[in-house]
Each structure stands twice: as structure tokens, then as C-alpha cells.
The first five atom37 places (N, CA, C, CB, O) and aatype in JSON, in Angstrom:
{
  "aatype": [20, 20, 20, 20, 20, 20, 20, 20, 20, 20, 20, 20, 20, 20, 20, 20, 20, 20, 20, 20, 20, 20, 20, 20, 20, 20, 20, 20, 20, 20, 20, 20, 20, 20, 20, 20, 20, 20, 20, 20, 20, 20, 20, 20, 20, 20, 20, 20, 20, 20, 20, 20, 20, 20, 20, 20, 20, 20, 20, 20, 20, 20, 20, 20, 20, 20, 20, 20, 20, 20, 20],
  "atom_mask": [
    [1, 1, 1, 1, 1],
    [1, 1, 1, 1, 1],
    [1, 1, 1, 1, 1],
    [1, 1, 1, 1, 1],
    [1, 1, 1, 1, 1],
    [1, 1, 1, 1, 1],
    [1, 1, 1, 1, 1],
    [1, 1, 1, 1, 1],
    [1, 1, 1, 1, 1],
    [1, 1, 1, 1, 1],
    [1, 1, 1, 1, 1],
    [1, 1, 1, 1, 1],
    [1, 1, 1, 1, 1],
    [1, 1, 1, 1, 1],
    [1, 1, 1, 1, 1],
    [1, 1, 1, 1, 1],
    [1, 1, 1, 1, 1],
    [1, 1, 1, 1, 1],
    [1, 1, 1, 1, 1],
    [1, 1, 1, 1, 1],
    [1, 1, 1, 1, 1],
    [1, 1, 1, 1, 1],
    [1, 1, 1, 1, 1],
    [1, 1, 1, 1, 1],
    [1, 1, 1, 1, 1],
    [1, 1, 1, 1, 1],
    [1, 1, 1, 1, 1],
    [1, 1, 1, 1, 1],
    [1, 1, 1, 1, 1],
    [1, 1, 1, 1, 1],
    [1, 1, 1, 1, 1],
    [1, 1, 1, 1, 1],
    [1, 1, 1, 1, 1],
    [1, 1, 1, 1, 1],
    [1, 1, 1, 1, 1],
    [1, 1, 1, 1, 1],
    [1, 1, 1, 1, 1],
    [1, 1, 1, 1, 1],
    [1, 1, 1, 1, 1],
    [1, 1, 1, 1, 1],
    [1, 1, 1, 1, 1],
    [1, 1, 1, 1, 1],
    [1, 1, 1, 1, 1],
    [1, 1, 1, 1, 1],
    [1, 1, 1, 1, 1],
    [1, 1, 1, 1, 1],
    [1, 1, 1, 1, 1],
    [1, 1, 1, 1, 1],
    [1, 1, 1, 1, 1],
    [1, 1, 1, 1, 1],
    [1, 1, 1, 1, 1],
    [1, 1, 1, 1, 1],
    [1, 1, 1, 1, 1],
    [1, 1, 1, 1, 1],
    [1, 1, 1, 1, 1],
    [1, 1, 1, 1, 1],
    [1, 1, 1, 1, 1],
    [1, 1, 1, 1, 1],
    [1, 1, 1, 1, 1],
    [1, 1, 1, 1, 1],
    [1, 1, 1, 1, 1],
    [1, 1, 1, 1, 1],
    [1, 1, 1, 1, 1],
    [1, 1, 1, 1, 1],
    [1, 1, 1, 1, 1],
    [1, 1, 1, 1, 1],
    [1, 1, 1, 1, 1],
    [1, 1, 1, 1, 1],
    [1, 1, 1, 1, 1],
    [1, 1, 1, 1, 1],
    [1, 1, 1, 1, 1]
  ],
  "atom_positions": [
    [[-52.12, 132.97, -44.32], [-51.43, 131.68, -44.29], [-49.92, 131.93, -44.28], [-51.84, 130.8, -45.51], [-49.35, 132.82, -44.9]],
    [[-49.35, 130.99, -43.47], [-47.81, 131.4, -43.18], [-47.17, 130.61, -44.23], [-47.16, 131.02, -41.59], [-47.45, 129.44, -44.48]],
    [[-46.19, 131.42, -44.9], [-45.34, 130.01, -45.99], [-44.71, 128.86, -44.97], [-43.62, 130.73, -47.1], [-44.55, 128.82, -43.75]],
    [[-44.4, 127.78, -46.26], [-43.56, 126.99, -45.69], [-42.77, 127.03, -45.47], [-43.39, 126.36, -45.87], [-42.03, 127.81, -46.06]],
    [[-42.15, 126.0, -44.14], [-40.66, 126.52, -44.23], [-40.01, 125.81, -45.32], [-39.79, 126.29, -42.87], [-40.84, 125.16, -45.96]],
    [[-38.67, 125.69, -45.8], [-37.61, 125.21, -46.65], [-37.99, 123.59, -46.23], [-35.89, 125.88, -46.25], [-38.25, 123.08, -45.14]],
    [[-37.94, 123.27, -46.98], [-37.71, 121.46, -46.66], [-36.51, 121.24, -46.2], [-37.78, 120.4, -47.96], [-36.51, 120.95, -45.0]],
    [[-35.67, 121.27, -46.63], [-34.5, 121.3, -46.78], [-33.07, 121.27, -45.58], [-34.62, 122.28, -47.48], [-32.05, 120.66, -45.29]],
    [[-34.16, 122.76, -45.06], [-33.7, 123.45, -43.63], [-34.64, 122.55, -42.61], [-34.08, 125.4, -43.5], [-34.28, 122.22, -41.47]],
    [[-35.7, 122.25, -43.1], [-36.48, 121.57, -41.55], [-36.27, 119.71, -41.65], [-38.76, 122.05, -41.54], [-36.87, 118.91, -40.93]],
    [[-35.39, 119.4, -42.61], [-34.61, 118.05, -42.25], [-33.72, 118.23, -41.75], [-34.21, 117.22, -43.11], [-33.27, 117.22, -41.21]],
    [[-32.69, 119.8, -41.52], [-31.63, 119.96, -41.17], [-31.94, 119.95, -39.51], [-31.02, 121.14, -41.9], [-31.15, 119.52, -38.67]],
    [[-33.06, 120.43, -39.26], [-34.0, 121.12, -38.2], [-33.9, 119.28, -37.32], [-36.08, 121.97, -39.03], [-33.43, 118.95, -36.23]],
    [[-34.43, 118.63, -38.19], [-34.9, 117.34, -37.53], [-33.99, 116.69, -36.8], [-35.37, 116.41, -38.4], [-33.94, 116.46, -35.59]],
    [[-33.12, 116.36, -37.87], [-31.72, 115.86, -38.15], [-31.08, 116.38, -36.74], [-30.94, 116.55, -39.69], [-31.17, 115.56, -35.82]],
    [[-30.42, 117.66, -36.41], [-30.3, 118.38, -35.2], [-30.43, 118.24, -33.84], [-30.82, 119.06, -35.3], [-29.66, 118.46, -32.91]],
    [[-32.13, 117.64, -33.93], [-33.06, 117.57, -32.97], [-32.55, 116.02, -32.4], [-34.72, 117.77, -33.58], [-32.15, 115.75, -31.27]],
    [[-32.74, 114.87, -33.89], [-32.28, 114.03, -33.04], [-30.89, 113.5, -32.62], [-32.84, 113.27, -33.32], [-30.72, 112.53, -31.86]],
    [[-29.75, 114.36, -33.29], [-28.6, 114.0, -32.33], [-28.43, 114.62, -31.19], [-27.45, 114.14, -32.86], [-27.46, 114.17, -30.58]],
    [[-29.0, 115.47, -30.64], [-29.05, 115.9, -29.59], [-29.85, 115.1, -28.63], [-29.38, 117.03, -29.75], [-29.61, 115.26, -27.43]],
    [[-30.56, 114.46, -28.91], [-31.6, 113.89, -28.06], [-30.74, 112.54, -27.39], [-33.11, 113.47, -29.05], [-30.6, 112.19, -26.22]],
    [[-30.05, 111.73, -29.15], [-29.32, 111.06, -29.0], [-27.8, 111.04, -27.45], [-29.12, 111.23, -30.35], [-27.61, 110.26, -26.51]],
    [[-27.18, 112.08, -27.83], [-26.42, 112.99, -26.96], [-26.73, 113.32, -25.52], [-26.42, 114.14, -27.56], [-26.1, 113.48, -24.48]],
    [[-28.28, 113.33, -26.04], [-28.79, 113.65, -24.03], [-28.85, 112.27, -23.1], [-30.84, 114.38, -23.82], [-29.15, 112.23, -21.91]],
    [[-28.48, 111.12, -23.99], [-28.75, 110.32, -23.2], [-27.57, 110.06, -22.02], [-29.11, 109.29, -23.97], [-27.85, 109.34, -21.06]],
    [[-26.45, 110.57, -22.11], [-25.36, 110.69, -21.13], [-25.38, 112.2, -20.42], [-23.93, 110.39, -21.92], [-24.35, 112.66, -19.92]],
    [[-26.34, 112.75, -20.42], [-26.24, 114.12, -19.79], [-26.11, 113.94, -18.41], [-27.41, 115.03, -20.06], [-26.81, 113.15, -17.76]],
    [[-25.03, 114.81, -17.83], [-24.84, 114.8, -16.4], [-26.12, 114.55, -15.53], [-24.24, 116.1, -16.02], [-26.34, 113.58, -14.81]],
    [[-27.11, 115.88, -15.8], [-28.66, 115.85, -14.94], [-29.43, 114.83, -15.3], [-29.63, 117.09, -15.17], [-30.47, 114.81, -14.64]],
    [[-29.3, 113.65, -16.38], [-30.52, 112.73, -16.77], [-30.98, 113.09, -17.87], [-31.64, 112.68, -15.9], [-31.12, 114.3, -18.08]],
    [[-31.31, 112.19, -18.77], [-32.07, 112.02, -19.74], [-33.44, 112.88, -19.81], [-32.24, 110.73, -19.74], [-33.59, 113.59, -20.8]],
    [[-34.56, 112.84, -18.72], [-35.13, 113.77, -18.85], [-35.35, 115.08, -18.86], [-35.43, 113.57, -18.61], [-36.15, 115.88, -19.35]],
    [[-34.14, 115.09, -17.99], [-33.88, 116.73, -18.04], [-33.77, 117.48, -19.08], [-32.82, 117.11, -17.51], [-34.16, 118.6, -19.4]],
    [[-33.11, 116.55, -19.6], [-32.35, 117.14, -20.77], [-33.3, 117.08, -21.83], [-31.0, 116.38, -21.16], [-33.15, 117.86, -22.77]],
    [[-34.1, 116.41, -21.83], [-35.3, 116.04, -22.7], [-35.63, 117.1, -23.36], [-36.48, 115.56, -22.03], [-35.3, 117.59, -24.44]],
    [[-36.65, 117.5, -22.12], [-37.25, 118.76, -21.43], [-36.89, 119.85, -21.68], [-37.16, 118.84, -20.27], [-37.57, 120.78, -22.14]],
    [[-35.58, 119.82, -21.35], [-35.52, 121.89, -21.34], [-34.94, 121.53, -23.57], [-33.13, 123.18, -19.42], [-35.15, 122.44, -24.37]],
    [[-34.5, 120.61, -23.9], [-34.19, 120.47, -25.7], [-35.57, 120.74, -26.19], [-33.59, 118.72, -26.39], [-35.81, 121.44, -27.18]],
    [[-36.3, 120.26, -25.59], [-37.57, 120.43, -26.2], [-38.25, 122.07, -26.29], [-38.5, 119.46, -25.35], [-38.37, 122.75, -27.32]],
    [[-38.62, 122.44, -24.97], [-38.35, 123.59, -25.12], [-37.36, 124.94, -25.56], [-38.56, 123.53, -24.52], [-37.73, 126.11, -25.71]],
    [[-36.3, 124.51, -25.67], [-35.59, 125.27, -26.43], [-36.32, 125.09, -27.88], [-34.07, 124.88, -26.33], [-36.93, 126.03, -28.4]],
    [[-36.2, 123.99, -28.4], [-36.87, 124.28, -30.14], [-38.23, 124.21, -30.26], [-36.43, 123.14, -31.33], [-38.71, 124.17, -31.39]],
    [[-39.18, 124.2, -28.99], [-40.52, 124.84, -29.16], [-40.27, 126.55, -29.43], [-41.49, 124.51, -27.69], [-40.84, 127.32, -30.2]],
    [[-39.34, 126.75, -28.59], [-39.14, 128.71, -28.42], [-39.08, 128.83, -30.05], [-37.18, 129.57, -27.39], [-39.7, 129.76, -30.56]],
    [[-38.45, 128.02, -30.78], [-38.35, 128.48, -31.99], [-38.87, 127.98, -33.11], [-37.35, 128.58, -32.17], [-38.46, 127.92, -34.27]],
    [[-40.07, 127.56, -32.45], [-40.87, 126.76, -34.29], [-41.28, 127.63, -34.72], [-42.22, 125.6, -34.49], [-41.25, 127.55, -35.95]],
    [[-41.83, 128.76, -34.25], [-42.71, 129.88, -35.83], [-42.18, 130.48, -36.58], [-43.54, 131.07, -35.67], [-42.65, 131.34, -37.32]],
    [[-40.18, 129.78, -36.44], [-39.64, 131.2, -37.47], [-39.8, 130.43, -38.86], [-37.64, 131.89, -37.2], [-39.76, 129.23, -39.12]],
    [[-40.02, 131.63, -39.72], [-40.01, 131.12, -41.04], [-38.76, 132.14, -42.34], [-41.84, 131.23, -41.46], [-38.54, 132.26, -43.55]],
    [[-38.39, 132.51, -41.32], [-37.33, 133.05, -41.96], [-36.0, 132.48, -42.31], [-37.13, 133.93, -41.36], [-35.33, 132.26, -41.3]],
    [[-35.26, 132.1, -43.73], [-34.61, 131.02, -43.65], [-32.84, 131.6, -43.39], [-35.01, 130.11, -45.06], [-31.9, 130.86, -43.66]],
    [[-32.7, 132.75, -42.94], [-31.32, 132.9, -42.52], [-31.64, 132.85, -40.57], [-30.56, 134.64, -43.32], [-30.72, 132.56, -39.8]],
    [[-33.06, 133.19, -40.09], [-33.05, 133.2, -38.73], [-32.7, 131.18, -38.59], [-34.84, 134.03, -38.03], [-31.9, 130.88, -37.7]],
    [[-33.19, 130.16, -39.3], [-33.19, 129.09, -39.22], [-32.43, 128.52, -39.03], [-33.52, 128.75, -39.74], [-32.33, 127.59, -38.23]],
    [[-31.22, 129.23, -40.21], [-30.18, 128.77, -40.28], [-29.19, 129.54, -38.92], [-29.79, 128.97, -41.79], [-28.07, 129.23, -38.51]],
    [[-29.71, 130.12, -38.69], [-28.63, 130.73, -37.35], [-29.16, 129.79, -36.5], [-28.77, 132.53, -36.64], [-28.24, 128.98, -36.47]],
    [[-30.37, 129.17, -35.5], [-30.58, 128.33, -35.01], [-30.04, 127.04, -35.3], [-31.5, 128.43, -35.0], [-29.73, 126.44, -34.27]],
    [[-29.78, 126.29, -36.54], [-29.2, 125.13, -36.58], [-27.91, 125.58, -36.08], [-29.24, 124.43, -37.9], [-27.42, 124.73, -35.35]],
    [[-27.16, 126.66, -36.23], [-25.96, 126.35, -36.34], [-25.55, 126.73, -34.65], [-25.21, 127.18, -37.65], [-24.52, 126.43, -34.05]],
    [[-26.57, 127.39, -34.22], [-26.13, 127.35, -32.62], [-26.81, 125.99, -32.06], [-26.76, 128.83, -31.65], [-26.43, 125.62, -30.95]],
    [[-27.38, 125.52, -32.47], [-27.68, 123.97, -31.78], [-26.33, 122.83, -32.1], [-29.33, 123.23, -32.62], [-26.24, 121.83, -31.38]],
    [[-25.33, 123.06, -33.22], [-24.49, 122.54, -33.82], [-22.98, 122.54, -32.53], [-24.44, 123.39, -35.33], [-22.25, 121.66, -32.07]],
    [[-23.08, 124.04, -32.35], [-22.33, 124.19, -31.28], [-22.67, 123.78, -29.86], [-22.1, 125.33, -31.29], [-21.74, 123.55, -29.09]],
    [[-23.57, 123.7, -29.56], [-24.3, 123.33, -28.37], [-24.22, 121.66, -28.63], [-25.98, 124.08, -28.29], [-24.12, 121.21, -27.49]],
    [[-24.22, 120.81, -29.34], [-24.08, 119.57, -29.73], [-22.64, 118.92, -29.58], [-24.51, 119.55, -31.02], [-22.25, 117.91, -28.99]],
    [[-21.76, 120.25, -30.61], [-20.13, 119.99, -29.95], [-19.48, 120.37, -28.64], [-19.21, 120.62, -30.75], [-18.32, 119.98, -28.52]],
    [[-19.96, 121.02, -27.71], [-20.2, 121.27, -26.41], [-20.5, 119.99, -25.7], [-21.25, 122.22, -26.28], [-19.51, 119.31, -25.43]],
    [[-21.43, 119.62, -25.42], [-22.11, 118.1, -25.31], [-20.59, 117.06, -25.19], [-23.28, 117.66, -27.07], [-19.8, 116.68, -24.33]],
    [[-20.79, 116.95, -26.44], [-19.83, 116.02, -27.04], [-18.08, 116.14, -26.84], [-20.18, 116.14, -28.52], [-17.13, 115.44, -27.16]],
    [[-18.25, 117.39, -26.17], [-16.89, 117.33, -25.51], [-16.54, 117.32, -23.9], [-16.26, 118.43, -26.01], [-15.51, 117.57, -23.27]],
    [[-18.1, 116.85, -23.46], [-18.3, 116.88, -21.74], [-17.93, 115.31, -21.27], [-20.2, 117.31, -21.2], [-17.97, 114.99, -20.08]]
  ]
}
């Protein structure tokens, strides 16, 4: 059985998920596009359960968000 992850970190996880989604709705290529490949990006990374790999993922989605947000 795999532990859980952090609570903590996977509201941070959520939280993340939906300002970006939020964010995709002005994406140059469309809303679905952008959907799509967000989604798969944080499918690539649901089995980690390691909570410094987690935290390196929030914080490159953070930058990838202020990226966004400065297009």
C-alpha cells in the first residue's frame, strides 16, 4: 500500500490545478488545448509521493502560471 500523500501539499496540488485551468481560459491555442496538454502534464505526475518531489512540482507549475499571466 502506497502512503498518503500530505493533505496539505495535495490542496496546494488542487489549488494550482485550478488557477491554471482558470488562466487557460485566455490561452492563445484555446481553452481546450490548453485543457489537455494541463491535464496531462499533472497526470505525468500523480504517483509521486514524495513530499520534496511535490513540492518541486507545485512550484514549477507556480512559474508556469506566472508565465501565463504575463502573456
Amino acid at each position: 500500500m502506497t502512503p498518503l500523500p500530505n493533505p496539505e501539499l495535495r490542496s496546494q496540488v488542487i489549488a494550482i490545478y485550478k488557477q491554471l485551468l482558470y488562466l487557460g481560459r485566455n490561452y492563445p491555442q484555446g481553452y481546450n488545448y490548453f485543457r489537455s496538454r494541463l491535464h496531462r502534464a499533472f497526470m505525468a505526475k500523480a504517483g509521486l509521493t514524495d513530499d520534496t518531489a511535490i513540492k518541486e512540482g507545485i512550484a514549477k507549475a507556480d512559474f508556469v502560471r506566472k508565465e501565463i499571466e504575463a502573456l
